[in-house]
KEKE-3310 file (N, C-alpha, C; in steps of 0.2 Angstrom, whole numbers, plus 5000, padded with zeros to 4 digits):
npx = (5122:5112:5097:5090:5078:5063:5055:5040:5038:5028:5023:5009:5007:5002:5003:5017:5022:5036:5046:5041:5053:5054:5051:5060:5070:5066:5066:5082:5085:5078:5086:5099:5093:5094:5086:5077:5074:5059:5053:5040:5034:5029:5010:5012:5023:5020:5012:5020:5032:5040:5038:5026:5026:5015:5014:5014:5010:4999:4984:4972:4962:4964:4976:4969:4963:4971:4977:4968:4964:4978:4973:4978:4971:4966:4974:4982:4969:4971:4984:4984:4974:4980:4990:5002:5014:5007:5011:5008:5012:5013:5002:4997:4991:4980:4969:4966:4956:4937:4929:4933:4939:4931:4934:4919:4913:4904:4900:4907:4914:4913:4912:4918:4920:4934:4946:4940:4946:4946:4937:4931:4933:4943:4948:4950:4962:4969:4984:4999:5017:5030:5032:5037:5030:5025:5023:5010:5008:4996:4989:4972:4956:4940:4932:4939:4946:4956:4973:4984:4990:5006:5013:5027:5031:5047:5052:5042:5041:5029:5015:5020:5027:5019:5005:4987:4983:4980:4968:4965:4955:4947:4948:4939:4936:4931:4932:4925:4928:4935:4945:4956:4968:4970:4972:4989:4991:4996:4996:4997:5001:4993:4998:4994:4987:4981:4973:4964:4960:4953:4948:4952:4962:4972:4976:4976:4995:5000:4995:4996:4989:4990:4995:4994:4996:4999:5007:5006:5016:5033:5041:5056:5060:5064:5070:5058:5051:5061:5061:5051:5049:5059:5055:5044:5050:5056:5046:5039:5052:5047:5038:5043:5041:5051)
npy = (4894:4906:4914:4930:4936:4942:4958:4967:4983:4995:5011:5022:5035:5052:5050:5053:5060:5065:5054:5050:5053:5044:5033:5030:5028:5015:5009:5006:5000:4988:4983:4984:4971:4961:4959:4958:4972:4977:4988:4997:4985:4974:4966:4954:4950:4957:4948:4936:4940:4938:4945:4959:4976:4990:5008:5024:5042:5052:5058:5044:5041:5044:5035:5025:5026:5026:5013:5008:5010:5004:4992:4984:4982:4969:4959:4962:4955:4943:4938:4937:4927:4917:4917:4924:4936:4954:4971:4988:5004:5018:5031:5022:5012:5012:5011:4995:4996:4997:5010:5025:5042:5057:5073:5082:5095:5108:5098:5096:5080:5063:5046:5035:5020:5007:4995:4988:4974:4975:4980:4994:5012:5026:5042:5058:5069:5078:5087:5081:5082:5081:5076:5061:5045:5031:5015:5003:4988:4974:4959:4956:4956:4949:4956:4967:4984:4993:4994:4982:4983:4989:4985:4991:4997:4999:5017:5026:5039:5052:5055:5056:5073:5076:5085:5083:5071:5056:5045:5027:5023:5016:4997:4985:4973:4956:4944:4929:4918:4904:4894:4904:4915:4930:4946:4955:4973:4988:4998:5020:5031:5047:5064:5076:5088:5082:5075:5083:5089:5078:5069:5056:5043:5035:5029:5020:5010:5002:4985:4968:4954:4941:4937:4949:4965:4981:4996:5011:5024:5032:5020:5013:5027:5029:5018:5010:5010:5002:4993:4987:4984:4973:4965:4960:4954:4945:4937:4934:4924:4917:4910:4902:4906:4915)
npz = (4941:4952:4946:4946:4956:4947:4948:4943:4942:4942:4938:4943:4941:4935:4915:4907:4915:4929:4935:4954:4968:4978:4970:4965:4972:4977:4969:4967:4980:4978:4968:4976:4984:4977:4966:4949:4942:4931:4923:4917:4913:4899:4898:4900:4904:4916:4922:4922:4931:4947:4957:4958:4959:4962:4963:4968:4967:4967:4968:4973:4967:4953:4953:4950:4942:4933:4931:4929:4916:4912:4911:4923:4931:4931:4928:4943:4948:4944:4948:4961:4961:4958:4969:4970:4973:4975:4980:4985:4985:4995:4988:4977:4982:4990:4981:4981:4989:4994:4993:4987:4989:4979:4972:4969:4959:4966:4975:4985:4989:4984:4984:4975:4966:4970:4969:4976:4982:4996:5010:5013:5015:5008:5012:5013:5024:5036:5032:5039:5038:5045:5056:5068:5068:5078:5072:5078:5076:5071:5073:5069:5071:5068:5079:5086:5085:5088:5092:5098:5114:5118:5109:5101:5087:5076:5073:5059:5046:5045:5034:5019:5010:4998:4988:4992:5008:5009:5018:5028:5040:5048:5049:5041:5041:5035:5047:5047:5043:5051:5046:5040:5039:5049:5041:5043:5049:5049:5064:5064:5075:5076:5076:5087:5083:5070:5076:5082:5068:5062:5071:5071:5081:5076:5061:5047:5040:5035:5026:5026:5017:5013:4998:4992:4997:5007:5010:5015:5012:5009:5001:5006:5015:5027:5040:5047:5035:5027:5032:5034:5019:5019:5026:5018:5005:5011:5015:5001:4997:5006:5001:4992:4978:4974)
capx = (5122:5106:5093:5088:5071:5060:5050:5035:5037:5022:5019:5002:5006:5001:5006:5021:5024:5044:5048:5044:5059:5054:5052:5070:5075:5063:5071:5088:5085:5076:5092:5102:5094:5096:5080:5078:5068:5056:5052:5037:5033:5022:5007:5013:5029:5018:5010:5027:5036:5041:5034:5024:5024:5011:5018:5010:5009:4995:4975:4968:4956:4970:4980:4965:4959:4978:4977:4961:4969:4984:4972:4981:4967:4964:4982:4981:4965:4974:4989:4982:4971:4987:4994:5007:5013:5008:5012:5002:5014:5010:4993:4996:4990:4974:4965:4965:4950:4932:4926:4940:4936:4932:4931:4914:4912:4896:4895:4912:4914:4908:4914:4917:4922:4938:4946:4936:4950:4947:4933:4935:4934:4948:4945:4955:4965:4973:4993:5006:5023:5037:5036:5039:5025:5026:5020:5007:5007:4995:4984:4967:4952:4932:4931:4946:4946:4960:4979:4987:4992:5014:5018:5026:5036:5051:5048:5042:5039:5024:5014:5024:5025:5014:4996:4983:4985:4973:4969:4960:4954:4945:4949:4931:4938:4926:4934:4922:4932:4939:4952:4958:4972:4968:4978:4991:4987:4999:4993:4999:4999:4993:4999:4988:4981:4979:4967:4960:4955:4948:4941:4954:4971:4974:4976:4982:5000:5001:4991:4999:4985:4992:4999:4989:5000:5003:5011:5003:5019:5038:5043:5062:5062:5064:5070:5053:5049:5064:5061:5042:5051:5065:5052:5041:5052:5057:5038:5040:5054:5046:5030:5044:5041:5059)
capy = (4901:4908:4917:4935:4937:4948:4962:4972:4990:5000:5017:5024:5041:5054:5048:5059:5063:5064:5047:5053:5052:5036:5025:5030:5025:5009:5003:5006:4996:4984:4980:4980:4964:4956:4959:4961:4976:4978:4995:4997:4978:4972:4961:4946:4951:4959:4941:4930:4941:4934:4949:4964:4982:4995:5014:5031:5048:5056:5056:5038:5040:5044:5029:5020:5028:5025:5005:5003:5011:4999:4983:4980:4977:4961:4957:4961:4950:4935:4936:4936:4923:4911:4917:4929:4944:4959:4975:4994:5009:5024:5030:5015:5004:5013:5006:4990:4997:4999:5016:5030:5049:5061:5079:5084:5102:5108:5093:5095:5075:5059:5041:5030:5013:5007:4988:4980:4972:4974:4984:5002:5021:5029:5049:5063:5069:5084:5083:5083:5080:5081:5071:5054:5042:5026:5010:5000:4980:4967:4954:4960:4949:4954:4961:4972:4990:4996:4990:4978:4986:4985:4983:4996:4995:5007:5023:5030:5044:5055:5057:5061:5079:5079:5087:5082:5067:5051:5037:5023:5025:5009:4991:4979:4966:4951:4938:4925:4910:4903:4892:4912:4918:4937:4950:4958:4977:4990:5007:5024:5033:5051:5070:5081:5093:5078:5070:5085:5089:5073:5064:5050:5045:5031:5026:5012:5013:4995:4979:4961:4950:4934:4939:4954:4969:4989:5002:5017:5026:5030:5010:5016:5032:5026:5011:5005:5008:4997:4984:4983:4980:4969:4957:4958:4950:4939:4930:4933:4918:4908:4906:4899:4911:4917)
capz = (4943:4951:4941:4950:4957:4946:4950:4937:4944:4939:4940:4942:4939:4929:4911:4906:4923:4930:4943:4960:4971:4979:4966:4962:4980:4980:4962:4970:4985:4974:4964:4981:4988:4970:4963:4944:4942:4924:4922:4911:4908:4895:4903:4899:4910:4925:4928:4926:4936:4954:4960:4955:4966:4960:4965:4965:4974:4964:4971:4973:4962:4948:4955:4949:4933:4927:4934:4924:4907:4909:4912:4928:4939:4926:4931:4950:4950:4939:4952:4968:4961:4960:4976:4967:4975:4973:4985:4982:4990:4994:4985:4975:4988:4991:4975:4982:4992:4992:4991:4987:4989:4974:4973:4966:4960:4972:4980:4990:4988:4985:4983:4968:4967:4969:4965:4980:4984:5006:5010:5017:5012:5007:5014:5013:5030:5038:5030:5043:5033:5047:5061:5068:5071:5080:5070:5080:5072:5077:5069:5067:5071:5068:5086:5088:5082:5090:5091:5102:5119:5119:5105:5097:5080:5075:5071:5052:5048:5042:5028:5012:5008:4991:4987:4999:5010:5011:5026:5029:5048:5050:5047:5040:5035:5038:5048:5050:5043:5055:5045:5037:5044:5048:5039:5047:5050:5057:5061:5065:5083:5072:5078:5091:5079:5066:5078:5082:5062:5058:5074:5072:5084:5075:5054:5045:5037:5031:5027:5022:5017:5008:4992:4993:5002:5004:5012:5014:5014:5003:5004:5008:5017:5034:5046:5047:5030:5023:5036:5030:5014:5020:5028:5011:5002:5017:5016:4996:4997:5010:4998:4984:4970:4972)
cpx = (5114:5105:5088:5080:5068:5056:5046:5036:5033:5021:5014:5001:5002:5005:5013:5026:5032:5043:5048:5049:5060:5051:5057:5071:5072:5066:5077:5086:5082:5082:5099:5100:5092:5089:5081:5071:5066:5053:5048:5037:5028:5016:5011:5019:5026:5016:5014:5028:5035:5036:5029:5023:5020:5014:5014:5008:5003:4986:4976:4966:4961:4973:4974:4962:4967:4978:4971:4963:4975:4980:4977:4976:4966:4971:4985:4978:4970:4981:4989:4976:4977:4991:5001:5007:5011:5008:5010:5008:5012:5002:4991:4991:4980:4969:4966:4957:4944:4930:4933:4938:4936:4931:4927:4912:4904:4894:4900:4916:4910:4913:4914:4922:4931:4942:4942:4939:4951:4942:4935:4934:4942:4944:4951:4956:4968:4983:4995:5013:5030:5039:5035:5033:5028:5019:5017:5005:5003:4992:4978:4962:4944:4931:4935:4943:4951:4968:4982:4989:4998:5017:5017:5033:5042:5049:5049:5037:5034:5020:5020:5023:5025:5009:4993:4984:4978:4974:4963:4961:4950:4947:4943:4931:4933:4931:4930:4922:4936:4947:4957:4963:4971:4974:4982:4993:4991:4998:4997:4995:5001:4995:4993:4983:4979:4970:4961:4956:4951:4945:4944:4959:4975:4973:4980:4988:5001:4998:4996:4995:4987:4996:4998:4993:4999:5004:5010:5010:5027:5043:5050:5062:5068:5067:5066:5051:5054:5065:5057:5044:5055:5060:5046:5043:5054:5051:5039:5044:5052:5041:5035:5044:5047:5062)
cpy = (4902:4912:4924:4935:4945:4952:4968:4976:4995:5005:5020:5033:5043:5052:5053:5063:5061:5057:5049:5048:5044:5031:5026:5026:5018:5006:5002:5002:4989:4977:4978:4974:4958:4954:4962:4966:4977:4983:4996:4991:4979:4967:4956:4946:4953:4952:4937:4934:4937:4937:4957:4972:4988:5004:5020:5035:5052:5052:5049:5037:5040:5041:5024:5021:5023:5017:5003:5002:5008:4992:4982:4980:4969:4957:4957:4955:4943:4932:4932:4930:4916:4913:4922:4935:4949:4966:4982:4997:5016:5025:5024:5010:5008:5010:5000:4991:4998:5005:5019:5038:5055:5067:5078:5093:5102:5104:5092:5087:5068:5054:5037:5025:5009:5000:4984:4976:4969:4980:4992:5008:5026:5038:5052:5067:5074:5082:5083:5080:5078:5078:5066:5052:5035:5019:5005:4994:4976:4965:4955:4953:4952:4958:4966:4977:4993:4990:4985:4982:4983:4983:4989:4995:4999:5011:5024:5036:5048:5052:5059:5067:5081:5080:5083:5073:5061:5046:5034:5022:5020:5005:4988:4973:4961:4946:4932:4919:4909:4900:4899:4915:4926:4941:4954:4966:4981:4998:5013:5029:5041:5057:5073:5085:5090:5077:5075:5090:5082:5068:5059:5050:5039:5032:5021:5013:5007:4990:4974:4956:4945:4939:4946:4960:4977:4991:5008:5023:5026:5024:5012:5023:5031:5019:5008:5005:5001:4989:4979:4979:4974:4961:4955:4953:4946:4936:4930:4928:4916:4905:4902:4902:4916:4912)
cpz = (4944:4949:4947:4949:4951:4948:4944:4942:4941:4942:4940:4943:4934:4921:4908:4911:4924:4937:4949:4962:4974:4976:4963:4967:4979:4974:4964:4974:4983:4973:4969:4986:4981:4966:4955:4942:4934:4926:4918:4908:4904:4902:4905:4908:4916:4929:4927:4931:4943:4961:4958:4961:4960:4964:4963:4969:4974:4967:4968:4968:4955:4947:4951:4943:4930:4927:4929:4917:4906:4907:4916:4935:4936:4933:4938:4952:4950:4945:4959:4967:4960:4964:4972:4969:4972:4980:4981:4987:4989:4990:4980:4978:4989:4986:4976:4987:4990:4984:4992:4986:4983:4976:4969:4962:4963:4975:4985:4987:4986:4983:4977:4969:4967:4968:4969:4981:4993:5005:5016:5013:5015:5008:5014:5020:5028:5033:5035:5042:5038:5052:5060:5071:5073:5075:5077:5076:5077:5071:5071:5068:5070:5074:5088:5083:5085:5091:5098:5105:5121:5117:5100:5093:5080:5072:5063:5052:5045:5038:5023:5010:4999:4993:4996:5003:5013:5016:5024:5039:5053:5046:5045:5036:5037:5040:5050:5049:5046:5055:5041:5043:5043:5046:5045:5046:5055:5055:5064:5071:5077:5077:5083:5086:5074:5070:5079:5076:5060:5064:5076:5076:5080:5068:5052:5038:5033:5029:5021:5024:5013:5003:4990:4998:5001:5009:5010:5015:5009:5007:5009:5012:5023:5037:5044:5042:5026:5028:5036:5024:5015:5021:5022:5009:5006:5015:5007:4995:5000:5005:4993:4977:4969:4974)
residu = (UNK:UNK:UNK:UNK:UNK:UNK:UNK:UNK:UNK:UNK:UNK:UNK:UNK:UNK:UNK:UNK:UNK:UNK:UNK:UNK:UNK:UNK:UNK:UNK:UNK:UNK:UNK:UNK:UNK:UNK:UNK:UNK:UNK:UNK:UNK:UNK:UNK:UNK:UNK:UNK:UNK:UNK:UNK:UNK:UNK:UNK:UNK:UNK:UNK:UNK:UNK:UNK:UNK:UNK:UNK:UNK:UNK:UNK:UNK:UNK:UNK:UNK:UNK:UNK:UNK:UNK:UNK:UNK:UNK:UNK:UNK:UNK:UNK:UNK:UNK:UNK:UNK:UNK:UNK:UNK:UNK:UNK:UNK:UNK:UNK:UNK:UNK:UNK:UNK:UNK:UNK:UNK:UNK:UNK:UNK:UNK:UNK:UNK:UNK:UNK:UNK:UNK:UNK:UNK:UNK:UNK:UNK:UNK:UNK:UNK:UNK:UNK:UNK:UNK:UNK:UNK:UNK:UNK:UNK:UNK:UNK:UNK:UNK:UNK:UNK:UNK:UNK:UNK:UNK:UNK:UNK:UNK:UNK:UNK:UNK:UNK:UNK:UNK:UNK:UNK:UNK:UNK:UNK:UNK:UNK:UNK:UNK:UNK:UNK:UNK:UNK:UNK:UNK:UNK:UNK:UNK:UNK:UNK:UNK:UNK:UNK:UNK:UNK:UNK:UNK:UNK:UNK:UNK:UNK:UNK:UNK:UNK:UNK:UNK:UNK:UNK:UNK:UNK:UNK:UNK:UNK:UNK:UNK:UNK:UNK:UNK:UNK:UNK:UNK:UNK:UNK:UNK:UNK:UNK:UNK:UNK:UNK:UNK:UNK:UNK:UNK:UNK:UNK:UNK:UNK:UNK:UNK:UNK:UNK:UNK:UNK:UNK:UNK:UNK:UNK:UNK:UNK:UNK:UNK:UNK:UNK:UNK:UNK:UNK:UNK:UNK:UNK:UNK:UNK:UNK:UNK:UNK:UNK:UNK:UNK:UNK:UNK:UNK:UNK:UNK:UNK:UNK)
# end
């Protein structure tokens, strides 16, 4: 009899905080493609698991204070240093970056450090919660800053409608190794009055770097979101560790 794939599911909520909705829905969908979900592992279990998914709705910067008071940046580090998945959703995911954006009282904002993980500034954006944006996917190389012309993904939808809403609006990744296969990077085609609050048309919804993954967005809402999932775990068996 085969033995079900594991998964550490971390919450990077507030501590005490009720389950937002979708990490109900992503445990469910979890448990439907025969994943054994651990809710509240100990370490030892975040780094066996087969796979580990970080989750959290709440400011970055909070995503990242809770990450540090669990000791799971240790455990991220330890994974991704033996090739071991791990996947960041929603605000989760953003603390795998540089800079992350804080309120300051009187100073409006400022920056503080984040795991350093992929380089980049997380910033705070206009919300727009209700429509459909079109996924834009390509492979990303040091000279590109904008998406492949024609290819366009299925549709997902929005921002999630919590608190204030954050982006990463460039890519900086260094590709200068050439035997490095470049991460793959799929952005969002943003609203009218988005682009004209912050300057940008474009943000990025996704990044799958080797073992290293997020989804800037709830994993399951949508089509394109459970397809992003679908094909996660699709490359999470091809590497063997399920």
């Amino acid at each position: 009899m085969s033995v079900s794939p594991s998964c550490a599911l971390i919450s990077l909520d507030r501590e005490g905080s009720e389950p937002h909705e979708s990490l109900n829905a992503l445990r469910i969908f979890l448990q439907e493609q025969g994943v054994r979900v651990l809710d509240n592992p100990s370490p030892q279990q975040s780094l066996d698991a087969d796979m580990m998914i970080l989750a959290g709705v709440s400011d970055p910067v909070e995503c990242y204070e809770r990450l540090t008071a669990l000791d799971y940046e240790r455990i991220v580090g330890r994974r991704v240093a033996g090739s071991r998945p791990v996947l960041g959703v929603q605000h989760a995911g953003y603390t795998f970056f540089d800079e992350l954006y804080r309120d300051a009282p009187g100073m409006g904002g400022i920056s503080v450090a984040g795991m350093g993980e992929w380089p980049g500034f997380v910033e705070p954006v206009l919300a727009t919660v209700h429509d459909d944006y079109a996924l834009l996917a390509e492979e990303r190389d040091a000279s590109s800053h904008m998406p492949v012309e024609g290819y366009v993904a299925p549709v997902v939808s929005g921002p999630d409608n919590y608190g204030r809403n954050f982006a990463i609006v460039a890519w900086e990744f260094d590709q200068s190794i050439e035997s490095m296969l470049p991460p793959q990077v799929s952005w969002v085609q943003v609203q009218e009055e988005e682009q004209e609050a912050n300057g940008r048309e474009i943000k990025i919804v996704a990044v799958e770097n080797g073992p290293l993954s997020a989804l800037f967005a709830a994993p399951v809402a949508t089509e394109a979101a459970r397809a992003f999932m679908t094909s996660w775990l699709g490359a999470v068996r091809a590497t063997g560790r399920i």
